[in-house]
N, C-alpha and C positions, 0 to 999 in steps of 0.2 A: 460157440464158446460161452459158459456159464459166468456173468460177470459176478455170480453171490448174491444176486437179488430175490428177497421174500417177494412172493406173490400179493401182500398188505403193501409192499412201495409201491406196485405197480397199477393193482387195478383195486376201487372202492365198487365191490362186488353188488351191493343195492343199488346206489348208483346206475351203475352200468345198468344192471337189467332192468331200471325204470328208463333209460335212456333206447337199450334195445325194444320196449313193448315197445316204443314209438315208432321208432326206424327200419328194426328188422325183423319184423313180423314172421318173416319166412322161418328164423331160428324158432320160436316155439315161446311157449309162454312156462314152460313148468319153470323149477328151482334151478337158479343159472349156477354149475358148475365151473368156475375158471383153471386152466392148467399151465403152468408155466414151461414152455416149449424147447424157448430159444433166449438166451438172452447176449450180448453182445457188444462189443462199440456201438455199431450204426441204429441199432434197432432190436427191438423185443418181439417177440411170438408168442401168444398165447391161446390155446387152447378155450374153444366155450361150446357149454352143450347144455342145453334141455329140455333132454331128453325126447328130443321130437326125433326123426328120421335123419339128420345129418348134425355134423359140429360143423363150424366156422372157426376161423384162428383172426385173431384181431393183433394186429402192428401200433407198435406206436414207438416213440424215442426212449431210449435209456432214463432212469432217474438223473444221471449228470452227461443230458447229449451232449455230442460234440459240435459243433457251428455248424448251424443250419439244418440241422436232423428235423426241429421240426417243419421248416418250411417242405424238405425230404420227403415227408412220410405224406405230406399233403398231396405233392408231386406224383407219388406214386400211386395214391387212390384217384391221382385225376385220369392216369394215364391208361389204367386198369379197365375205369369207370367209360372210358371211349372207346376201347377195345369191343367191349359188348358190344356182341351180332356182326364181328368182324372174323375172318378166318383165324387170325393171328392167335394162338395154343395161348393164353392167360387164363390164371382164377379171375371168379367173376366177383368184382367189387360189390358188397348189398349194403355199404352205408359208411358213412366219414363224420367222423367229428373234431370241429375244429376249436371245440370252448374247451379251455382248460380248466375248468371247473368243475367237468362228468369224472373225468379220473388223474388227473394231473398232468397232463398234455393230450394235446393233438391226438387222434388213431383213426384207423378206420375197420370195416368189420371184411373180410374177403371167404370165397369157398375155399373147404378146406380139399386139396387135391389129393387121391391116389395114386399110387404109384411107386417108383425107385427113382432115385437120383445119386448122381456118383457121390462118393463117400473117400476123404483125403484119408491114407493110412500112408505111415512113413511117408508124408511128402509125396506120395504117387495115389492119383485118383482112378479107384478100383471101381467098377460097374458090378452090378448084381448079375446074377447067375439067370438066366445062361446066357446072358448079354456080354459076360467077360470073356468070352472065344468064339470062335469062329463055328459055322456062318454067321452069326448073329451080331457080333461085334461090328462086322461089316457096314451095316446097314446103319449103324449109330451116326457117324457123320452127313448120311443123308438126309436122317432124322430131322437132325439140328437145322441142315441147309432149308430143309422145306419150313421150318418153321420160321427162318429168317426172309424166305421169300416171301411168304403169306407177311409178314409184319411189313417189310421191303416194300408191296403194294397196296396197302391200306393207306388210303388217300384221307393223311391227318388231319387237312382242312376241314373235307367234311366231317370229320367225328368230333370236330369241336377244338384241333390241340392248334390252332394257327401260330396261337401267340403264347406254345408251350416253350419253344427255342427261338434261337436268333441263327438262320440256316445260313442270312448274305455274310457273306467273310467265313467261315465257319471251319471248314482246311486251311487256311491264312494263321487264323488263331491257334493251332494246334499246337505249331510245334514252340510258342511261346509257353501257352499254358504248362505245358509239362517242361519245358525249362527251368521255369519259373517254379514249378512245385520244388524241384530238384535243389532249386538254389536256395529255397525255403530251409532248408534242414539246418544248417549252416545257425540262422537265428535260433532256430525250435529247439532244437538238440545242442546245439554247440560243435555242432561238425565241421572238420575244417574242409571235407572232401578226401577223394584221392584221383589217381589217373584213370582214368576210363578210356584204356586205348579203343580208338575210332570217334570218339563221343562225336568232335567238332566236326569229322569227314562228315558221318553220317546226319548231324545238323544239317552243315552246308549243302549235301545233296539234297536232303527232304527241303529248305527253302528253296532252293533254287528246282526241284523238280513235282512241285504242288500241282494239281492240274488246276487247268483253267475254268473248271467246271463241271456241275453234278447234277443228279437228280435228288433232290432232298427226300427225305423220307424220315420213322419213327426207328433211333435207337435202342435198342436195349441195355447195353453200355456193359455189362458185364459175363459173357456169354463164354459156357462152361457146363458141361454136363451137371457139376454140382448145382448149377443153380434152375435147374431144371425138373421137371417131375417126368418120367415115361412112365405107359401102360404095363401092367405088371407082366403082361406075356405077349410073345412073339406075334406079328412081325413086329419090328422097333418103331415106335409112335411115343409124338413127344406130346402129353395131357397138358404140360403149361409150362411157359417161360414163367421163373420166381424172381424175387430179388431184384426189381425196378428200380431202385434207387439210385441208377447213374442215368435214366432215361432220359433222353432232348429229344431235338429235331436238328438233325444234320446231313450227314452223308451215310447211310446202312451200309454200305464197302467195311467201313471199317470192323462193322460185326465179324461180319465172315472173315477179315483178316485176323482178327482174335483171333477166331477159332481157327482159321486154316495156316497158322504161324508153327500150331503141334500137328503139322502133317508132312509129309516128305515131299519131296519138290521132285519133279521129273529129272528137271535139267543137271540136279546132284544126284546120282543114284545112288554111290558109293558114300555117303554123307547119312549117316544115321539118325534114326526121329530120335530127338533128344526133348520130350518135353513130359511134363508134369499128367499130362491127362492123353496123348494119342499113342495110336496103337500099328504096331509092322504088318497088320493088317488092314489098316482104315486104307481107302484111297488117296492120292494124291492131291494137292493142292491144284492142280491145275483140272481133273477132274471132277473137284468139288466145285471150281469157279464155271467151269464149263457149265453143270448143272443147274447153278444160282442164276449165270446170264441166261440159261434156256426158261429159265423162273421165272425173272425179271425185266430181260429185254434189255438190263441195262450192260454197258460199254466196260469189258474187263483190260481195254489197252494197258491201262498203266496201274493195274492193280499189284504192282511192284510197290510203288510207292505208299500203298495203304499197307501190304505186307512190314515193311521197313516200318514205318508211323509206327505202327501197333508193337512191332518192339519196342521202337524208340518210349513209346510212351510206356513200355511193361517196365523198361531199363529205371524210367526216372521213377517209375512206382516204388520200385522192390528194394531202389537205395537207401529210401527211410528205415529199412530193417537195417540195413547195415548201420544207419547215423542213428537207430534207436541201439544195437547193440554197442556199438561205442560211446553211447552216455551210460552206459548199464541197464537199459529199458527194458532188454531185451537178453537172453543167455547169448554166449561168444560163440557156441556154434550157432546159431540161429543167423548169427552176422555173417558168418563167414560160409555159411549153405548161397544165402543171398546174395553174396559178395560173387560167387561165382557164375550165376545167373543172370547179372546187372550187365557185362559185358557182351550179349550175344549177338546185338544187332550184325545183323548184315554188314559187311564194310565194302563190298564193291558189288550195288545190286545189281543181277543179271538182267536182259532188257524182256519183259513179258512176252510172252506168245502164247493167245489160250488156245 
């Protein structure tokens, strides 16, 4: 989304390329062209080249971030920057800057990736051809899964990220946090709320059925074909996970349940994939999780309760659209698409069996 920003607010183009001869040598020394990509709430994209053999795209915060965008965008060239020579599908970070004096906040410089990534049209995320039907479709949720795995066993200590999260307590906090964002709206917006049948069931089960215990590992935090780049042709390989900016260190369960939340469940046959981005094609949710424990080694007993969470938390997300259409933030269908979304959780989760 284009937030109207000229390419003069964002980047002081001398500048920069006296800052890149130092740092990122690999881009080239000719006349540095900037292009403006992306611009947005959380973060800008831009475009830089030259002229040598590849462009780089450089991130950095909005002219008016939102809290903590720049701490954010630091976060995410750390997380990039230890990924290198790990299996894990990321662009490769080639330089950070943290003086707000080179261009007006914080950035950093990353590779620029090839590829497709899905593309939202009417609310439904469409894949590039001929990854939108079968066979090919198929193979997309695998895709993702192996990329989750590879990230799942990159042992963050040694790349340096020990003290990137706080992993002890870390399902404990969960279902606070996103209460708590939910009940935010209320001061922010001036929402009074409404009923969200199940909300308190489905609380009360997630605290009382947290497990006792995980393997920590590196989150991605927003896991979605759109934020992903694949190889432009067959078979389905994913070139890099994009869009770091909810990354920690936690429990990776929860990745896969993002994503396997838009797949169809064995144990419903007759219950239809009702989501934004999965297909009556993709496999099953319990055969993506079989695949990720054969990946991983790790324990899908009670991967219910991550499936449940990862609503629970999509629920408390998607209500600020609602409490932004109800102060006028937002248009009243846009509230009321959302409004019908917010209520999907699970209400009497079935017991797992992978």
């Amino acid at each position: 989304m284009s937030m109207g920003y000229s390419l003069a607010e964002l980047v002081d183009v001398p500048r920069l390329a006296e800052w890149l001869d130092v740092h990122v040598p690999q881009l080239g020394s000719g006349p540095l062209a900037a292009e403006l990509i992306h611009g947005g709430f959380s973060n800008v994209v831009i475009s830089l080249d030259r002229g040598g053999p590849e462009t780089m795209v450089l991130r950095r915060p909005p002219t008016v971030p939102p809290p903590g965008s720049e701490r954010t965008v630091l976060r995410e060239a750390r997380v990039l920057a230890a990924l290198d020579g790990t299996p894990a599908p990321h662009p490769r970070c080639y330089g950070v800057c943290d003086d707000d004096a080179v261009i007006g906040a914080p950035f950093y410089v990353m590779e620029r990736v090839s590829g497709w990534s899905g593309k939202v049209v009417d609310r439904k995320v469409q894949h590039q051809a001929p990854f939108d039907r079968m066979p090919f479709e198929y193979g997309i949720p695998f895709a993702i899964t192996d990329a989750l795995v590879a990230l799942a066993n990159v042992d963050y200590r040694a790349v340096g990220l020990g003290d990137f999260g706080k992993p002890d307590g870390f399902l404990e906090r969960q279902v606070d946090r996103w209460a708590s964002q939910l009940a935010s709206y209320k001061g922010r917006y001036g929402y009074a709320g409404r009923d969200l049948p199940g909300y308190a069931e489905v609380e009360g089960w997630l605290r009382a059925s947290t497990p006792k215990g995980f393997r920590s590992g590196i989150l991605h935090g927003d896991i979605g074909t759109t934020n992903m780049m694949f190889r432009p042709d067959p078979p389905v390989r994913i070139v890099a996970l994009l869009d770091w900016e909810l990354s920690t260190i936690g429990d990776p369960l929860i990745d896969l349940a993002w994503f396997s939340n838009g797949l169809r469940d064995e144990r419903m046959p007759d219950t239809p994939v009702d989501s934004v981005q999965g297909s009556v094609h993709w496999p099953s949710r319990q055969e993506i999780a079989r695949y990720y424990a054969a990946g991983t080694g790790r324990d899908m007993s009670e991967f219910d309760y991550y499936l449940v969470l990862a609503q629970f938390k999509a629920g408390c997300i998607m209500e600020y659209k609602v409490a932004q259409a109800a102060a006028g933030k937002l248009p009243k269908d846009v509230g009321e698409f959302f409004s019908g979304s917010s209520s999907t959780v699970s209400r009497t989760p079935p017991h797992w069996s992978a």
